[in-house]
C-alpha positions as CSV (number, residue, x, y, z in Angstrom):
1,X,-55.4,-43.1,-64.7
2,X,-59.0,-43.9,-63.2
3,X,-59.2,-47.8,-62.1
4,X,-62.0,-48.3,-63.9
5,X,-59.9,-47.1,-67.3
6,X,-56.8,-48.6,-68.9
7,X,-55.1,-48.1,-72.1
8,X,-56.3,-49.7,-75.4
9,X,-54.1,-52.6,-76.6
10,X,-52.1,-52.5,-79.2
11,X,-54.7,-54.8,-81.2
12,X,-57.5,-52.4,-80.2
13,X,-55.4,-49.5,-81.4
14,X,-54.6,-51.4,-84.8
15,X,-58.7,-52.0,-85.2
16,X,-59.0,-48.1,-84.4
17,X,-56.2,-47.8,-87.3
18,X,-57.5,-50.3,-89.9
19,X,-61.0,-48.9,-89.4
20,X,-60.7,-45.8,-90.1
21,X,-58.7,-46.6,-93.5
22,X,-61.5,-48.6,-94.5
23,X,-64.3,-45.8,-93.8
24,X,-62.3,-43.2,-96.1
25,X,-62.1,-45.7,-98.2
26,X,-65.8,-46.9,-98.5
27,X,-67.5,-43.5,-98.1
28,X,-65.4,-41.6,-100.6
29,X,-63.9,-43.3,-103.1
30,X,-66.6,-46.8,-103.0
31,X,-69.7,-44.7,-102.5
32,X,-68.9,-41.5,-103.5
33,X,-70.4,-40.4,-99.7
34,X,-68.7,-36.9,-98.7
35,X,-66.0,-37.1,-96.6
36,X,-67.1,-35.1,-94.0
37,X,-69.9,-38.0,-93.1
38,X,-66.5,-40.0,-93.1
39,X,-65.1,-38.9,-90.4
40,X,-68.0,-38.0,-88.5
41,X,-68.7,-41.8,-88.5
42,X,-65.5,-42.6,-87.4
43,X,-66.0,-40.3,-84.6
44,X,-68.5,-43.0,-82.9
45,X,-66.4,-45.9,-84.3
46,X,-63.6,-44.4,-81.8
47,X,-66.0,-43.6,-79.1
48,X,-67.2,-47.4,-79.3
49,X,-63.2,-48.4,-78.0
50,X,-63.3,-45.9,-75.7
51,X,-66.5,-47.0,-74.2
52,X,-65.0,-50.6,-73.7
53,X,-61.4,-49.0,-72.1
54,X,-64.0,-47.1,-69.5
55,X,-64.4,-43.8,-70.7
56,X,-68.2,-42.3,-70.6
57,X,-69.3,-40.2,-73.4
58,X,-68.7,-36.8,-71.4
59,X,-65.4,-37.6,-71.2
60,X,-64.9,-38.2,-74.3
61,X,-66.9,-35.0,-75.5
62,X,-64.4,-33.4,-73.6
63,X,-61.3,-34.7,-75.7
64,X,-63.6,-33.9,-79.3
65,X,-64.0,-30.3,-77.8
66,X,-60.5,-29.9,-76.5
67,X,-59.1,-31.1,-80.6
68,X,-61.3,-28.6,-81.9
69,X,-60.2,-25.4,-79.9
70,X,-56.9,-26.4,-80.2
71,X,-57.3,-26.3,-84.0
72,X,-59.6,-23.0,-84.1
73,X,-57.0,-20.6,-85.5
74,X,-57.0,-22.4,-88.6
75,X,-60.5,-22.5,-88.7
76,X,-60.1,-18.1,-88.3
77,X,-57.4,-18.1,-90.9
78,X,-59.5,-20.3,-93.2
79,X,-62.7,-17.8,-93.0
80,X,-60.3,-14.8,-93.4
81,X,-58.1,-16.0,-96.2
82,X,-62.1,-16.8,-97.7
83,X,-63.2,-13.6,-97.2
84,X,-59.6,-11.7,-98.9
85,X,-59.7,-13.8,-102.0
86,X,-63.7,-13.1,-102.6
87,X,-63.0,-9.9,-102.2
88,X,-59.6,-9.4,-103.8
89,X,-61.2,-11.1,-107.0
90,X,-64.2,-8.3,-107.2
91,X,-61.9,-5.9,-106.4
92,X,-59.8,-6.4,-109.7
93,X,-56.2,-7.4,-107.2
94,X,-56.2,-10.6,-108.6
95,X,-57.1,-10.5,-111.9
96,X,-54.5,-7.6,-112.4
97,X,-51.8,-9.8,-110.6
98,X,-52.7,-12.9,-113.4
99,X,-52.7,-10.3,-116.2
100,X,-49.4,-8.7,-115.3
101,X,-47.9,-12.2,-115.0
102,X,-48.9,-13.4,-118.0
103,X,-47.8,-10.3,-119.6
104,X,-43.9,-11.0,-118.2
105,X,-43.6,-14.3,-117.3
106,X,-42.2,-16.5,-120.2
107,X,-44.6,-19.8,-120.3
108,X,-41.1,-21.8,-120.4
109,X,-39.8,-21.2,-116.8
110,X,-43.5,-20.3,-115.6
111,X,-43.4,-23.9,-113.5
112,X,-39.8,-22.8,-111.6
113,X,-41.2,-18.7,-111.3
114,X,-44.2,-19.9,-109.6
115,X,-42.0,-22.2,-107.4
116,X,-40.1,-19.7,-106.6
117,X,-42.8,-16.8,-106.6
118,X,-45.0,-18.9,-103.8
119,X,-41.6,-20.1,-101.7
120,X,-40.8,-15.6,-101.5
121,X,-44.2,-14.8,-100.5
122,X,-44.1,-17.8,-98.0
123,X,-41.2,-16.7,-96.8
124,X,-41.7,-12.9,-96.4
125,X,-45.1,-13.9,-94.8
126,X,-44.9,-16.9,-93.0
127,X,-47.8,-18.5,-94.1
128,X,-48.8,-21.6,-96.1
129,X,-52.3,-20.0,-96.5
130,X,-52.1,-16.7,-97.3
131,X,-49.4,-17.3,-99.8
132,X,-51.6,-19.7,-101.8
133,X,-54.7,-17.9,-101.4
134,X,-52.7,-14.9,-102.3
135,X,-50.0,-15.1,-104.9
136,X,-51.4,-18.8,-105.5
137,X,-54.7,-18.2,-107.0
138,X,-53.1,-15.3,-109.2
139,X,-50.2,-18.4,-110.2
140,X,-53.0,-21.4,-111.1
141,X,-54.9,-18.7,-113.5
142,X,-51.6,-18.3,-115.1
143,X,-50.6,-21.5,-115.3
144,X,-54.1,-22.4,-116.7
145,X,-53.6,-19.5,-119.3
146,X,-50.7,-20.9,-120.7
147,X,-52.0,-24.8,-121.1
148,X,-50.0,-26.2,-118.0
149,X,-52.0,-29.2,-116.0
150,X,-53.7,-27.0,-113.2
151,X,-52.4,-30.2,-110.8
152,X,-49.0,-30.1,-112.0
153,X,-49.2,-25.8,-111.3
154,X,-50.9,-26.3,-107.9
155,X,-47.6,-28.8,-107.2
156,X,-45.5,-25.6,-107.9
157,X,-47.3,-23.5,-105.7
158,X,-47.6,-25.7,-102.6
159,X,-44.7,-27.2,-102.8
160,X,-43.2,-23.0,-102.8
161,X,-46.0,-22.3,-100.1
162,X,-44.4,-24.9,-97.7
163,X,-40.6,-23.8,-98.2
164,X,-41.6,-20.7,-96.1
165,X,-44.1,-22.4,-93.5
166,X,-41.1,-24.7,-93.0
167,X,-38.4,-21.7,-93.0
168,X,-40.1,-18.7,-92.0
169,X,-39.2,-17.3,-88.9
170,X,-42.4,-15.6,-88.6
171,X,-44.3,-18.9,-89.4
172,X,-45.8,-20.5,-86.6
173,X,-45.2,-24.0,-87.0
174,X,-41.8,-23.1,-87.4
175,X,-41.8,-21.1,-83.9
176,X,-43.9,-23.7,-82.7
177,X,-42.0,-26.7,-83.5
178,X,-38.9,-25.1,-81.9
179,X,-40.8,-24.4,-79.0
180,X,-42.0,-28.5,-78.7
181,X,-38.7,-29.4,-79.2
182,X,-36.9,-27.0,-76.9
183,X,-34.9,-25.6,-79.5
184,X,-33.8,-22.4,-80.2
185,X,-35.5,-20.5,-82.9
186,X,-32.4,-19.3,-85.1
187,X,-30.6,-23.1,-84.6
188,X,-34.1,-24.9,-85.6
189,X,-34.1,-22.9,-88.7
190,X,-30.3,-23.6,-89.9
191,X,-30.4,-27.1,-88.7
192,X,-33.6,-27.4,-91.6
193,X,-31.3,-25.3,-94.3
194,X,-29.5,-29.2,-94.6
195,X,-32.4,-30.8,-96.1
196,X,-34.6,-27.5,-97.8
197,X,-31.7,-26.7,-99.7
198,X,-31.0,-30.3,-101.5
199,X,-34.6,-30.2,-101.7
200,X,-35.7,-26.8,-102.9
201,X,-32.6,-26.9,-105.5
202,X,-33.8,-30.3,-107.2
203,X,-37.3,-29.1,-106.8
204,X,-36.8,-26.0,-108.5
205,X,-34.6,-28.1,-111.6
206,X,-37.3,-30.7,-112.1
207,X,-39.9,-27.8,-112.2
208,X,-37.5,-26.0,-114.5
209,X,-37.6,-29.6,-116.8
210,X,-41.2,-30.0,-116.6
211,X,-42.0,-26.5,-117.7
212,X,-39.8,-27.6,-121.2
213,X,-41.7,-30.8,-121.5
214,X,-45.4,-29.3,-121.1
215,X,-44.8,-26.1,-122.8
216,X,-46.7,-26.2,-126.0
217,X,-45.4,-23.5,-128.2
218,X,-47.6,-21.1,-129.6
219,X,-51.2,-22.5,-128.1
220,X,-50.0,-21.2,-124.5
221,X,-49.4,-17.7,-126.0
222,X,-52.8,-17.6,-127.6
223,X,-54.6,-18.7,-124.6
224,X,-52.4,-16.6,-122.8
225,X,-53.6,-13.6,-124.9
226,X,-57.3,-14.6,-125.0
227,X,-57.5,-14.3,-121.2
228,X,-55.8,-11.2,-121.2
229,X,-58.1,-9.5,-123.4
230,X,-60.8,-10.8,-121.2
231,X,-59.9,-9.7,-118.3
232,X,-59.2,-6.3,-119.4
233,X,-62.9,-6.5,-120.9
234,X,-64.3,-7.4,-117.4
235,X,-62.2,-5.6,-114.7
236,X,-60.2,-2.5,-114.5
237,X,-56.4,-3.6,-114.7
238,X,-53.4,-1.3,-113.5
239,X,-50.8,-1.2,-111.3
240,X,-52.4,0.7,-108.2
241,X,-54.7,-2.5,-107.9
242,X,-51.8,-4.3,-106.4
243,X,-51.6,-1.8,-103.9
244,X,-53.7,-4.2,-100.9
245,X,-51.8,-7.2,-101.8
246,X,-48.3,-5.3,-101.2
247,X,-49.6,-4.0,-97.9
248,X,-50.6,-7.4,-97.1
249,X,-47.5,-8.8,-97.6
250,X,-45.7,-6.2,-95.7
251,X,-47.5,-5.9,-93.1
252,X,-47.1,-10.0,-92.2
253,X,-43.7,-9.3,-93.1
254,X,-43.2,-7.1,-90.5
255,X,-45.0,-9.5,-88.0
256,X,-47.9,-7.9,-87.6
257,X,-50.8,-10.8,-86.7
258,X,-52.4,-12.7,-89.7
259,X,-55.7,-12.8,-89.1
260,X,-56.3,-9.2,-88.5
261,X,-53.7,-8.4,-91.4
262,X,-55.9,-11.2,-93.6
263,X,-59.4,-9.2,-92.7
264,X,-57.7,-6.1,-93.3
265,X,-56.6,-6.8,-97.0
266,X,-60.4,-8.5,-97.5
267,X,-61.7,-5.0,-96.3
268,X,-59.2,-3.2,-98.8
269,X,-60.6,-5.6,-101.6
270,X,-64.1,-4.2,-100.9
271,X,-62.8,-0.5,-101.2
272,X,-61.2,-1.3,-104.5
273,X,-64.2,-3.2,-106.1
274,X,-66.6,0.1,-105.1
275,X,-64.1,2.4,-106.0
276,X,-61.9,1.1,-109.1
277,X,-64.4,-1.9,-110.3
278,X,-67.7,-0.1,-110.2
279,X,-68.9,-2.7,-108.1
280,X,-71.9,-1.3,-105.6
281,X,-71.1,-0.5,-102.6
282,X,-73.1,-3.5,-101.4
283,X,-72.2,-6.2,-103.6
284,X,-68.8,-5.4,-102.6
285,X,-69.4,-5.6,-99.1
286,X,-71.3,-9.3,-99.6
287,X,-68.1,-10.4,-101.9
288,X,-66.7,-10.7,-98.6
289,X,-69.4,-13.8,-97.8
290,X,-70.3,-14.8,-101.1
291,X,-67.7,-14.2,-102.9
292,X,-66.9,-13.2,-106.4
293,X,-69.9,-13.7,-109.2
294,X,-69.5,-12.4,-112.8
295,X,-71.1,-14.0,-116.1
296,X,-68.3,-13.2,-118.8
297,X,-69.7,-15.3,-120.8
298,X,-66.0,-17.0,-121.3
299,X,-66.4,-21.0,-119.0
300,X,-62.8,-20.3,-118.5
301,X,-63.0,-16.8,-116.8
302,X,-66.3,-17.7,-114.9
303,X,-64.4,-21.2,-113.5
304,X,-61.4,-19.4,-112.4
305,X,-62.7,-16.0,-110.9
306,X,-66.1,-17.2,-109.5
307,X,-64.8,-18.3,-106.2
308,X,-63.9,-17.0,-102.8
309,X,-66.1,-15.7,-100.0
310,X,-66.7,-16.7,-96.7
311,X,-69.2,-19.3,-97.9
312,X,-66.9,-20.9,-100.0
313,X,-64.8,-22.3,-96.8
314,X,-67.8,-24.0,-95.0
315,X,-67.5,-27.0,-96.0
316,X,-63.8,-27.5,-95.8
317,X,-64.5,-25.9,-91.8
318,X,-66.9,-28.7,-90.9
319,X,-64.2,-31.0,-92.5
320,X,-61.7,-29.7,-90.2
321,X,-64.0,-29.7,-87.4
322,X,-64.2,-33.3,-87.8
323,X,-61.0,-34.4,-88.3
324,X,-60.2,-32.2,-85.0
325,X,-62.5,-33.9,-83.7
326,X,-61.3,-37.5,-84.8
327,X,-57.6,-36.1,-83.4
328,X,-58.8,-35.2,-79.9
329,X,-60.7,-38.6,-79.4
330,X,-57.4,-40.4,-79.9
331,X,-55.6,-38.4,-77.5
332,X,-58.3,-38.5,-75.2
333,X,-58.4,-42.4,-75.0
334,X,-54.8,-42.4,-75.5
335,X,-54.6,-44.3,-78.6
336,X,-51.3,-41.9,-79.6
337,X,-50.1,-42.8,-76.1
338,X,-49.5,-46.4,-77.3
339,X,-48.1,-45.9,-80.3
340,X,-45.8,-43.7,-78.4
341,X,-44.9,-46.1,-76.5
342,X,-44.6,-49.0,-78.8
343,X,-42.4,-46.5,-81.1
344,X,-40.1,-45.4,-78.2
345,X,-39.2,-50.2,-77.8
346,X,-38.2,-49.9,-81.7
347,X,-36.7,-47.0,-82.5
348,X,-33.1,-47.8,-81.5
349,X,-30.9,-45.7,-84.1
350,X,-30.5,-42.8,-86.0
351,X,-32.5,-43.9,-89.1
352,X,-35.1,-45.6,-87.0
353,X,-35.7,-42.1,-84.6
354,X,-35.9,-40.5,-87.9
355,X,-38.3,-42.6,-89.7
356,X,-40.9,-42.9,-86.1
357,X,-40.6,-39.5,-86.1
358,X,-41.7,-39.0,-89.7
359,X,-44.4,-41.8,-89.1
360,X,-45.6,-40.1,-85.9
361,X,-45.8,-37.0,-87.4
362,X,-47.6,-38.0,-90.5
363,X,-50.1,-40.4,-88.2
364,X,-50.9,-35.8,-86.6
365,X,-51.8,-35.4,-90.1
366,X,-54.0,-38.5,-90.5
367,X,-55.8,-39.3,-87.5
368,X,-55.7,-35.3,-86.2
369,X,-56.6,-33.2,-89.3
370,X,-54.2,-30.8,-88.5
371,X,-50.1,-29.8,-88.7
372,X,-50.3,-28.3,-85.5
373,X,-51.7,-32.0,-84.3
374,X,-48.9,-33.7,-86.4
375,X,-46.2,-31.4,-84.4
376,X,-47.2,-32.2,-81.5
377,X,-47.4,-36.0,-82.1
378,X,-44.0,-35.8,-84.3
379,X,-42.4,-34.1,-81.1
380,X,-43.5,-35.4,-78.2
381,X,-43.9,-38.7,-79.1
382,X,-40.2,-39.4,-80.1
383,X,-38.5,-36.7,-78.1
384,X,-37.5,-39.5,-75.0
385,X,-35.6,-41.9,-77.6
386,X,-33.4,-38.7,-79.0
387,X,-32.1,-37.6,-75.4
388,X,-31.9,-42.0,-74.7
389,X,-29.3,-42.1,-77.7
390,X,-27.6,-38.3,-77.2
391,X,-29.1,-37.1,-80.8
392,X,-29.1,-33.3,-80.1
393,X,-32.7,-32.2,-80.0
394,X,-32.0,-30.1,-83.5
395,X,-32.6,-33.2,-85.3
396,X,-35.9,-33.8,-83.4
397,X,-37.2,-30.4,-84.5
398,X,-36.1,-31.0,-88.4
399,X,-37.2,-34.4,-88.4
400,X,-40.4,-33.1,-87.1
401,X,-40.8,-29.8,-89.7
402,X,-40.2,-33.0,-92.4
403,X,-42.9,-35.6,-91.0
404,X,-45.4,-33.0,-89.7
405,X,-45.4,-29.9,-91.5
406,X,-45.1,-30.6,-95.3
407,X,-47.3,-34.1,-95.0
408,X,-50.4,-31.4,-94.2
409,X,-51.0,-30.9,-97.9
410,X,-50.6,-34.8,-98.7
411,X,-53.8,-36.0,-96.4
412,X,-57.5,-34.7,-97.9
413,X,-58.8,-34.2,-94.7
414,X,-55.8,-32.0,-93.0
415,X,-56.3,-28.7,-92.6
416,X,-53.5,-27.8,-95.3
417,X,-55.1,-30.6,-97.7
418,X,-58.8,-29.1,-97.8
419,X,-57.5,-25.9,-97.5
420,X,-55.0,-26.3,-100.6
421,X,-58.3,-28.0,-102.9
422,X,-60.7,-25.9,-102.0
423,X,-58.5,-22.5,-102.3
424,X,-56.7,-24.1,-106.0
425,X,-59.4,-25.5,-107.0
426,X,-57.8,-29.1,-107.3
427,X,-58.5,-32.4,-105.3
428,X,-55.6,-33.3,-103.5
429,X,-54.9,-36.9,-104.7
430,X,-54.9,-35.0,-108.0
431,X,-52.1,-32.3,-107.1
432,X,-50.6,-35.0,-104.6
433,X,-47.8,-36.3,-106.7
434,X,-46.5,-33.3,-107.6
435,X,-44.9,-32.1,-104.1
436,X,-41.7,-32.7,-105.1
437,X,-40.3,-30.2,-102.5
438,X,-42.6,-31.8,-99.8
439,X,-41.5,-35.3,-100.9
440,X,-38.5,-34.7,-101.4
441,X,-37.7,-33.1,-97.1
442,X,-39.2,-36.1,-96.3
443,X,-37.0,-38.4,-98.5
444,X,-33.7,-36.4,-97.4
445,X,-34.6,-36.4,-94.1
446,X,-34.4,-40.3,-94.3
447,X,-31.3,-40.4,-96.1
448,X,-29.5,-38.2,-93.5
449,X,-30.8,-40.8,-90.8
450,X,-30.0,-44.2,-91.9
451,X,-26.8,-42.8,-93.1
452,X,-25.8,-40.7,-90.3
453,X,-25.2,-37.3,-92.2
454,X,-25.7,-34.7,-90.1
455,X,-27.1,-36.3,-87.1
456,X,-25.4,-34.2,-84.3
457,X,-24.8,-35.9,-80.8
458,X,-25.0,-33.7,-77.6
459,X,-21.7,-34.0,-74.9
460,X,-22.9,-36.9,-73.3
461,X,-22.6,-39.0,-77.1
462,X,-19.3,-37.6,-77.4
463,X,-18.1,-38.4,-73.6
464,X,-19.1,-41.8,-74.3
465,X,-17.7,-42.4,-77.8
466,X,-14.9,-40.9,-76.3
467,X,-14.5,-43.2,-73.3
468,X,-14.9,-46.3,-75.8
469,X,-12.0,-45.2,-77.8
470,X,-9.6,-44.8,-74.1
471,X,-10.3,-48.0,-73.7
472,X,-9.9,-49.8,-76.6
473,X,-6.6,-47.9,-76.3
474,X,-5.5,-49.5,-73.4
């Protein structure tokens, strides 16, 4: 490091900390101020430490530019995934997919079949996005057709939407994560099958109980009818309009790259509007920017289909731009440095390694906007006190799905958090406590730590365990 620059302090890292809590707090929930002006004001709170450590300004340009790129494919996905459900709406895709469901889905188990609906599509696709803004969508206007709380819905399909971006082998914060961690692909995956299973199982029961306890008899069916008779009024309905979302879900099934396959399924929705919906040809093409517009008449139809488009994601991109922003500062001034360093004095056992890796990867999330900030911090902030204690670098990579990963959809200003309100069309500290699945990886993950349940050791563990025994021995 340059003489002239040092680290922050520990008390000037907590002041970085503290203050940005209290700008959230102020500007959104005090003042009602968006929260992009939030953390564009904490960008030059930041900068103000960073001037005192001995950075200039260009320098710390440099780490605001360097968090942005390094978050830019969401940013892509984001304006793809905008563009497909515009265009999927005008094109009839969705609305057929809601009126098929509501046609043979009972409203009982509808909570646990969109659980599980979201957590296949994740799966099969490998993405958080384009499973809500996919099968999501077509779940909340269910789920809103048959009287359900649309936050408790949008709970069921994130928390499903995250069992594949945590699982998928074709999700890349799965590959990702196993690559941080050093940790082959295949055993990263199984090593997580300890904690998704308790978690998806319990999930899928309590969703299975809630779906009993909100069901409210014969209202849902009437509703449920209502809005299929007006969607048959307004669009063409039948089966060959789910042809583009199965190719879709093949075709990122089959590994094929997302954000090309995402544009491609937007350009099949403009086809379908022009040739099934009687859409012209160049309102169909601008469904892709502006999205879906229709004046049924019905608030409920016109609330639930009148979304999508490119346009529809600006704001939540300039929100991600400046939380990327907000992320590359901090590692720029080395603000996570610290707290990498003051983790790696306490974290002395099992449960502690577990919960610091949690914390760290949660603090991604926070500070950076972003999961693929939180896996980076979750990883390589911890990974020196699992090799110091012999915990097999497995657990590092599960611990790191668990505090990285599923937190995205908890913070506002994460890319999954914005992304998941915009797309749902729910804030997230309204859909927030319903993440069982999410809350509950994270609550396992903590069990298995402070009680030592499978925490593997590498040779060198055993050697010594080993050795301790011989001697007590003799």
């Amino acid at each position: 490091m340059d003489a002239k620059k040092r680290l922050p302090t520990l008390l000037e890292v907590l002041f970085v900390l503290v203050s940005f809590i209290v700008i959230m707090f102020l500007f959104v929930v005090q003042f009602g101020i968006s929260i992009q002006l939030a953390l564009l004001t904490s960008w030059f709170m930041i900068m103000l430490v960073g001037l005192r450590i001995g950075y200039s300004y260009s320098e710390m340009q440099d780490g605001i530019l360097k968090g942005i790129y390094d978050g830019l494919e969401a940013v892509l996905i984001l304006i793809s995934v905008g563009a497909l459900i515009g265009t999927w709406i005008a094109g009839g895709i969705v609305p057929s997919i809601i009126y098929y469901g509501l046609s043979i889905i009972d409203p009982t188990i509808f909570l646990l079949a969109a659980f599980i609906i979201c957590a296949v599509t994740s799966l099969a696709t490998g993405t958080s996005f384009g499973s809500a803004g996919t099968a999501g969508i077509a779940m909340m206007g269910i789920g809103a057709s048959f009287g359900f709380p649309v936050a408790l819905v949008a709970g069921a399909v994130i928390s499903g939407c995250y069992v594949g971006d945590k699982l998928s082998p074709l999700s890349d914060t799965t590959v990702m994560t196993a690559s941080l961690s050093k940790v082959n692909l295949i055993e990263h995956i199984k090593s997580m099958l300890f904690v998704s299973t308790p978690a998806f199982v319990i999930s899928g029961l309590l969703f299975l109980a809630a779906g009993f306890v909100f069901h409210q008899g014969d209202g849902d069916l009437s509703r449920a009818e209502a809005t299929m008779t007006s969607l048959s009024e307004y669009f063409n309905i039948g089966w060959h309009m789910l042809i583009p979302a199965a190719l879709v879900i093949l075709l990122l099934a089959l590994k094929k790259p997302s954000i090309p396959v995402i544009l491609f399924g937007a350009l099949l929705g403009t086809v379908w509007a022009y040739l099934f919906q009687d859409v012209a040809l160049l309102d169909a093409v601008n469904s892709l920017y502006s999205g879906n517009n229709i004046e049924s008449g019905v608030p409920f139809i016109d609330n639930l289909l009148n979304r999508g488009g490119i346009e529809f994601m600006l704001s939540v991109i300039v929100l991600i731009l400046f939380a990327l922003g907000v992320g590359g500062l901090m590692e720029k001034i080395g603000i996570l440095r610290v707290i990498c360093e003051t983790m790696l004095s306490w974290a002395n056992n099992a449960g502690k390694i577990t919960l610091s890796t949690l914390m760290s990867g949660f603090f991604g999330n926070f500070f950076g906007g972003a999961a693929y900030v939180s896996i980076i911090t979750a990883s390589k902030i911890t990974e020196e006190n699992y090799d110091r204690l012999n915990i097999d670098r497995r657990v590092l990579s599960r611990n790191t799905e668990a505090g990285g990963t599923v937190t995205t959809p908890m913070v506002p200003w994460s890319d999954g958090g914005v992304f998941m309100a915009a797309t749902l069309g729910v804030s997230t500290l309204t859909y927030l406590p319903f993440l069982w699945f999410n809350f509950l990886v994270v609550a396992i993950s903590i069990i298995y730590g402070f009680t030592n349940k499978f925490i593997w050791y590498t040779k060198a563990e055993n050697d010594s365990t080993a050795n301790q025994k011989e001697a007590i021995n003799s």
